[in-house]
PyMOL CGO cylinders between C-alpha atoms (Angstrom):
from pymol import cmd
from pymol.cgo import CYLINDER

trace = [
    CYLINDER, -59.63, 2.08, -29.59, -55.60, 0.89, -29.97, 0.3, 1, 1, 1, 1, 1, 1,
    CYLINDER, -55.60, 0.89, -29.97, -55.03, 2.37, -26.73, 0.3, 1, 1, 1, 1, 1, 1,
    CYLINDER, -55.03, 2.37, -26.73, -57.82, 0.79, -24.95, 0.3, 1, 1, 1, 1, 1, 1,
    CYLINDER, -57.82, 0.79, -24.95, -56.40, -2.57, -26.24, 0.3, 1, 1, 1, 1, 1, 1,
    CYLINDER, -56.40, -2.57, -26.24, -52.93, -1.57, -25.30, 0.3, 1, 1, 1, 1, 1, 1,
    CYLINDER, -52.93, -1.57, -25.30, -54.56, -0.78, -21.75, 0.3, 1, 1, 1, 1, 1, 1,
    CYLINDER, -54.56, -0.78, -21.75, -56.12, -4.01, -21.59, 0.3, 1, 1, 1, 1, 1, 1,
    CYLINDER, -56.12, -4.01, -21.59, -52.93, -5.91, -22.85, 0.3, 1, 1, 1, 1, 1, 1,
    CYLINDER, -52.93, -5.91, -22.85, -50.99, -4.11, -19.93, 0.3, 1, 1, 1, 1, 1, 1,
    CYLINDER, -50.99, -4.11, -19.93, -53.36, -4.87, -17.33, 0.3, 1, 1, 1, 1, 1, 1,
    CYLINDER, -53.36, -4.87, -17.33, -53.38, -8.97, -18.04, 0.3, 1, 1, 1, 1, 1, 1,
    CYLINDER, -53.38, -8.97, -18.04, -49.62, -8.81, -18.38, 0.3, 1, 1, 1, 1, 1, 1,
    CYLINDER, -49.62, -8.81, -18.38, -49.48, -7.30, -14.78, 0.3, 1, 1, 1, 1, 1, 1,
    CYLINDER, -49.48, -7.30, -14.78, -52.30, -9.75, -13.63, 0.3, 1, 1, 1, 1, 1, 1,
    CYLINDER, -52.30, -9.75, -13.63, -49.91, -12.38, -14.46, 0.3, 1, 1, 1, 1, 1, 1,
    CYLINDER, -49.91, -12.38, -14.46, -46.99, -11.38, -13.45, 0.3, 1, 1, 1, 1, 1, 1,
    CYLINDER, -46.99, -11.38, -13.45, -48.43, -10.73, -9.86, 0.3, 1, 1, 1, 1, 1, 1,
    CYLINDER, -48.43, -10.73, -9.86, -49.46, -14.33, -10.25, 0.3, 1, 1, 1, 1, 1, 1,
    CYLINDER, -49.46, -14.33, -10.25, -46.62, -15.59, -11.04, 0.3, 1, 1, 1, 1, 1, 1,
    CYLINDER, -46.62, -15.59, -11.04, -44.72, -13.92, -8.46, 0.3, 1, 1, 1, 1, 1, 1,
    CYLINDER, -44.72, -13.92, -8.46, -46.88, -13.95, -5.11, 0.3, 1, 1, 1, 1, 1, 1,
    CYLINDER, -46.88, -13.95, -5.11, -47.77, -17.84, -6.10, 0.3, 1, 1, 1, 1, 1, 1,
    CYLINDER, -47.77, -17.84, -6.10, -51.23, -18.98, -5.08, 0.3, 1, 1, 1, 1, 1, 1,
    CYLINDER, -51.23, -18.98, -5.08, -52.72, -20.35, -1.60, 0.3, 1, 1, 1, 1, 1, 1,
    CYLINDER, -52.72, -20.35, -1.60, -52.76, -24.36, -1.37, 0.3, 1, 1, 1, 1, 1, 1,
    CYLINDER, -52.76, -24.36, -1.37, -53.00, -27.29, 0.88, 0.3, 1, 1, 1, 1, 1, 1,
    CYLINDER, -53.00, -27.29, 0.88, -50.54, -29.27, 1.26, 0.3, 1, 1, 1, 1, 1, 1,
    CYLINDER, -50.54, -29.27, 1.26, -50.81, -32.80, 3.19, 0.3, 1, 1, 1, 1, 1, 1,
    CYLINDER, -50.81, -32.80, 3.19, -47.32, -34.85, 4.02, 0.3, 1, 1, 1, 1, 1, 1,
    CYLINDER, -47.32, -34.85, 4.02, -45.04, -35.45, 6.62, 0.3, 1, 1, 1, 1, 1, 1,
    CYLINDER, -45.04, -35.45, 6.62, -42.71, -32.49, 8.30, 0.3, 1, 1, 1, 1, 1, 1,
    CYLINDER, -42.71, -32.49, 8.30, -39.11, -33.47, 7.52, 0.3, 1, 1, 1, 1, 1, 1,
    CYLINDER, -39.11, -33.47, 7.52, -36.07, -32.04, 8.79, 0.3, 1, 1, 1, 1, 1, 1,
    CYLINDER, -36.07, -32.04, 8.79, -34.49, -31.34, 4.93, 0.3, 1, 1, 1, 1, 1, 1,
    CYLINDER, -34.49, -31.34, 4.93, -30.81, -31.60, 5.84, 0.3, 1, 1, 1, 1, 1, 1,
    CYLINDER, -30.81, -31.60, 5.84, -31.13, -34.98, 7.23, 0.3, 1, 1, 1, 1, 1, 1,
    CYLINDER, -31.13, -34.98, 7.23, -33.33, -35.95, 4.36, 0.3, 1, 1, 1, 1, 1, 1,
    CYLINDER, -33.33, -35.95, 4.36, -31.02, -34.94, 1.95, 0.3, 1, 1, 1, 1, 1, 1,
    CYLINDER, -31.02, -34.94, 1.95, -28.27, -37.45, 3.24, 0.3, 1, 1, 1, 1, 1, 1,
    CYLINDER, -28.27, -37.45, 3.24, -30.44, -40.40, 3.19, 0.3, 1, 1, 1, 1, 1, 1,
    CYLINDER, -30.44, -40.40, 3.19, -34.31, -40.36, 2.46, 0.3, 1, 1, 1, 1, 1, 1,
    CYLINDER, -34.31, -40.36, 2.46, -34.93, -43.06, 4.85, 0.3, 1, 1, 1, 1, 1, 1,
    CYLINDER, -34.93, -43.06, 4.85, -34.19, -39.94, 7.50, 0.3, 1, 1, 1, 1, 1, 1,
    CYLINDER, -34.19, -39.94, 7.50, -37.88, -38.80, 7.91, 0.3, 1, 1, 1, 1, 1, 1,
    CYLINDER, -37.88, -38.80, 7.91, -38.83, -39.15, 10.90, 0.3, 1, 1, 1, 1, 1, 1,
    CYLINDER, -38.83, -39.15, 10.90, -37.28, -39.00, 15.17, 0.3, 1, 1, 1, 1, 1, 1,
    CYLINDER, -37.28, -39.00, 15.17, -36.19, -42.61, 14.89, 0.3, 1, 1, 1, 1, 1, 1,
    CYLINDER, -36.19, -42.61, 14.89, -32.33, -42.03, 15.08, 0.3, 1, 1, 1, 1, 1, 1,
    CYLINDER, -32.33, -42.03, 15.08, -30.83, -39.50, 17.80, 0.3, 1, 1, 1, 1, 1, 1,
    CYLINDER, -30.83, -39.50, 17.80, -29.26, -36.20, 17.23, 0.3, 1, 1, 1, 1, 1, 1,
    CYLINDER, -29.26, -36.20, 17.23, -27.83, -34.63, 20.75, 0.3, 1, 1, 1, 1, 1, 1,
    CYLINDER, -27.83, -34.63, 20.75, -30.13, -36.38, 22.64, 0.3, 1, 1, 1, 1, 1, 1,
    CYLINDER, -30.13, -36.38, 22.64, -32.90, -35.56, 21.11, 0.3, 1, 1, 1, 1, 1, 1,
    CYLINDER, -32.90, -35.56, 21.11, -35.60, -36.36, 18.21, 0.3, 1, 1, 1, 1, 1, 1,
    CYLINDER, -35.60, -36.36, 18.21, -33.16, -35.56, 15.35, 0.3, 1, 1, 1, 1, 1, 1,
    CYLINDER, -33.16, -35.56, 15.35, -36.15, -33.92, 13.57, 0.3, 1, 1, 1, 1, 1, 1,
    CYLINDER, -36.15, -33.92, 13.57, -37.40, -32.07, 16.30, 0.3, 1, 1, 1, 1, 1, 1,
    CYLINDER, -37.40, -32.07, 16.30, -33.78, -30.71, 17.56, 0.3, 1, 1, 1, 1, 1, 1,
    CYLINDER, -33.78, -30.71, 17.56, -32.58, -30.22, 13.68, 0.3, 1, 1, 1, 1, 1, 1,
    CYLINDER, -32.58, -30.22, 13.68, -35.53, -28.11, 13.72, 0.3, 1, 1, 1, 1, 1, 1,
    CYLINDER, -35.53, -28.11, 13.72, -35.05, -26.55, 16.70, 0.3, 1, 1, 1, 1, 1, 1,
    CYLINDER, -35.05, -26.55, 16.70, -31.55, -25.29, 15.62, 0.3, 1, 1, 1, 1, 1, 1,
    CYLINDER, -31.55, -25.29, 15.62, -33.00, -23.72, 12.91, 0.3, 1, 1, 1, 1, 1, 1,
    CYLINDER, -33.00, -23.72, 12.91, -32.35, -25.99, 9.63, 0.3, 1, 1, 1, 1, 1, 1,
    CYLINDER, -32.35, -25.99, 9.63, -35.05, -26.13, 6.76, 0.3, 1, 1, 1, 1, 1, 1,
    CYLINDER, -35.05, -26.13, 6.76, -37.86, -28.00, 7.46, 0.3, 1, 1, 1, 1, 1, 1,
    CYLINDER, -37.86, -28.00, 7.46, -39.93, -29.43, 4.64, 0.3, 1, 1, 1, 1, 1, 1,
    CYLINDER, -39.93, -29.43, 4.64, -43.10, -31.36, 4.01, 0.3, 1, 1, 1, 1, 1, 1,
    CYLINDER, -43.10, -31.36, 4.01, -42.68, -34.63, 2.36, 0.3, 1, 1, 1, 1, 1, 1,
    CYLINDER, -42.68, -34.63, 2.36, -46.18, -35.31, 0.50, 0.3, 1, 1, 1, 1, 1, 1,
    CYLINDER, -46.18, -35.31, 0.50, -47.67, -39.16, 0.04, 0.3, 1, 1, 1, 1, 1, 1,
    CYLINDER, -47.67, -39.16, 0.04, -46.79, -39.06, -3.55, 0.3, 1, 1, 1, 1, 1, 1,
    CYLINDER, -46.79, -39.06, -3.55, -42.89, -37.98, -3.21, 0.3, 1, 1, 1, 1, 1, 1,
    CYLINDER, -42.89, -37.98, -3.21, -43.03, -34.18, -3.18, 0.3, 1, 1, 1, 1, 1, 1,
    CYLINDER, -43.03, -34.18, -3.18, -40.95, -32.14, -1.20, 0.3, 1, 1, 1, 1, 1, 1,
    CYLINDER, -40.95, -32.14, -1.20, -41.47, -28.36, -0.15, 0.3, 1, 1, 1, 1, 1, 1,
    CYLINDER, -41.47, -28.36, -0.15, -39.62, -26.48, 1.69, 0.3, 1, 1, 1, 1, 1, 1,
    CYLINDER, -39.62, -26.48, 1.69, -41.56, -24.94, 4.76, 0.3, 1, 1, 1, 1, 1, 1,
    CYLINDER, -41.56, -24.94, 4.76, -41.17, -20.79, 4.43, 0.3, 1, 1, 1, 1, 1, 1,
    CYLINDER, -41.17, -20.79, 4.43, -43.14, -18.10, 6.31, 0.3, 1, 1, 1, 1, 1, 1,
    CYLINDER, -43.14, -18.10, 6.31, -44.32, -17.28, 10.03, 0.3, 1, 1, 1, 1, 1, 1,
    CYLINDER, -44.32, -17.28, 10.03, -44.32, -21.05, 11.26, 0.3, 1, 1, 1, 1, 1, 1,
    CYLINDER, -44.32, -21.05, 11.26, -41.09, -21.11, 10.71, 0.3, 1, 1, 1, 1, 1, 1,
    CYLINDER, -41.09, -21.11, 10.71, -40.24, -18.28, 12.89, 0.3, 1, 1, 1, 1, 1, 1,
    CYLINDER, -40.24, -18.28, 12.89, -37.62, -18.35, 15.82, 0.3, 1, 1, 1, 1, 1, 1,
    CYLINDER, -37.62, -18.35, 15.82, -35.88, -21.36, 15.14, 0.3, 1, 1, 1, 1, 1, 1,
    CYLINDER, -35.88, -21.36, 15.14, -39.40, -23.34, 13.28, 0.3, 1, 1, 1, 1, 1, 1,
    CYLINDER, -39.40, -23.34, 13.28, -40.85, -23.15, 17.13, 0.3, 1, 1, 1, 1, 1, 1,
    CYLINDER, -40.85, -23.15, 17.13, -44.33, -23.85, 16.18, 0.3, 1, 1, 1, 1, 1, 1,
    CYLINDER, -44.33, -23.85, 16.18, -43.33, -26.49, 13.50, 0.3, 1, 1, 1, 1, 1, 1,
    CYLINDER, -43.33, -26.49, 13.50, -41.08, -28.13, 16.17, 0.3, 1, 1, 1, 1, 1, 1,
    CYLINDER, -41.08, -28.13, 16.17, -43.55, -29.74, 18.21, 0.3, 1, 1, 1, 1, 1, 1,
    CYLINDER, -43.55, -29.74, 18.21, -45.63, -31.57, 14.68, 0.3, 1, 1, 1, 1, 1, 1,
    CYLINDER, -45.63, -31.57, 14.68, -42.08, -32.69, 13.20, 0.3, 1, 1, 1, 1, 1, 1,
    CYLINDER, -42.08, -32.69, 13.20, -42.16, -36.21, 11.68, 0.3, 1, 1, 1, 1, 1, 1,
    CYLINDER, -42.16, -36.21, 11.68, -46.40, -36.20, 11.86, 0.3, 1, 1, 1, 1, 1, 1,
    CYLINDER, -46.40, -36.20, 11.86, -48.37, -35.77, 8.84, 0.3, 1, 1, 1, 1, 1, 1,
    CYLINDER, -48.37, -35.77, 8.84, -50.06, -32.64, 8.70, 0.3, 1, 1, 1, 1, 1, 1,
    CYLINDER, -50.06, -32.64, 8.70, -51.54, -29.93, 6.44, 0.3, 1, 1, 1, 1, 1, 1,
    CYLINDER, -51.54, -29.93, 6.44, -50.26, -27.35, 5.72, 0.3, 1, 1, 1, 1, 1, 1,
    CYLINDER, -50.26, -27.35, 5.72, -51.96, -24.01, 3.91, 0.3, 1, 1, 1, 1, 1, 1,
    CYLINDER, -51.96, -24.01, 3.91, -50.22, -20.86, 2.49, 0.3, 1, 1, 1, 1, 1, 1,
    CYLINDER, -50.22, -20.86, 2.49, -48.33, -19.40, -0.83, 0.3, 1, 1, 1, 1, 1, 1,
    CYLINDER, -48.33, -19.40, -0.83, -47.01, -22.41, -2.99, 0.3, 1, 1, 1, 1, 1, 1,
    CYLINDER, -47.01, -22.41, -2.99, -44.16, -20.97, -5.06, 0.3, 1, 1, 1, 1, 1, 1,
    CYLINDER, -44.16, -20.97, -5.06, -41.63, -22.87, -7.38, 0.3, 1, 1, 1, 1, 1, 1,
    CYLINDER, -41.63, -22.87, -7.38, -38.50, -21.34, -8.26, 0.3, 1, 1, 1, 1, 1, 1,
    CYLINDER, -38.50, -21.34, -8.26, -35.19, -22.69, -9.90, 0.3, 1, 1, 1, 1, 1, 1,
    CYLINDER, -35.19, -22.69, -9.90, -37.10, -25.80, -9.82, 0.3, 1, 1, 1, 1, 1, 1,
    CYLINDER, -37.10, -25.80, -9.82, -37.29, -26.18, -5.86, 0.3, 1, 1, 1, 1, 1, 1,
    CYLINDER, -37.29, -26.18, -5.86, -41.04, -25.71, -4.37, 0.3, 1, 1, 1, 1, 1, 1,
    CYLINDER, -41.04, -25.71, -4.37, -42.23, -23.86, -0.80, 0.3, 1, 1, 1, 1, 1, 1,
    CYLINDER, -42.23, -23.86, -0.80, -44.63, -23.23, 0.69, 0.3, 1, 1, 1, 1, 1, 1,
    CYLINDER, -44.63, -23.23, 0.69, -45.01, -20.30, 2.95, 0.3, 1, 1, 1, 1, 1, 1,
    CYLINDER, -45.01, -20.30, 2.95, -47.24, -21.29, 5.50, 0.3, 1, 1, 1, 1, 1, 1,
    CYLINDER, -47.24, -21.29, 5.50, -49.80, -19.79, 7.49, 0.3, 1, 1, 1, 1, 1, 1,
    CYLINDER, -49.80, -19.79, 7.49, -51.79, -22.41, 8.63, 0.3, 1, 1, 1, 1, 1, 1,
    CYLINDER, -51.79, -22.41, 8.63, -51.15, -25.62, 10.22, 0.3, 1, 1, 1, 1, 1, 1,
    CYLINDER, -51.15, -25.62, 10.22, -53.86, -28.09, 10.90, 0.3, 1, 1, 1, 1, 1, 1,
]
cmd.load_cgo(trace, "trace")
């Protein structure tokens, strides 16, 4: 009987911990923000001011930096995952639209992602 109960105890302490760790699947709705640019001044969310001749958001992107979603209510997450694969080329062409967003939502050390795998 105690070791079915330590048994049970063991499995719900994994349960969680796999929780816990591999986050859970959300939507998230907001706008894609380059996060370097919006770090310097949250006013940069969008393609409005140039950045080598491009869409700053779309060629920040392009370079590689973080991309996040900015959600209606202030939130920020930082895109992870296969969209953001080879330089965010299949977040590149949505930056500074608002768009949902579905995969893992994770917060650690107080900073949130999201590792996509769905865009719509």
């Amino acid at each position: 009987m105690k070791q079915a109960k330590w048994i049970s105890i063991a499995v719900a302490a994994g349960a969680l911990y796999i929780s816990l760790a591999f986050g859970k699947s959300e939507s998230v709705t907001g706008q894609l923000i380059d996060l370097a640019c919006y770090s310097l001044d949250k006013g940069n969310t969008g393609n409005h001011h140039q950045h080598q001749g491009l869409n700053c958001a779309r060629a920040c992107a392009l370079e590689g930096f973080a991309v996040g979603i900015l959600t209606a209510d202030g939130r920020v997450y930082q895109v992870t995952g296969e969209w953001t694969a080879n330089s965010n080329s299949k977040l590149v062409p949505h930056m500074a639209q608002t768009v949902t967003l579905t995969g893992e939502v994770r917060v650690e050390n107080g900073k949130m992602t999201i590792a996509a795998n769905d865009l719509q």
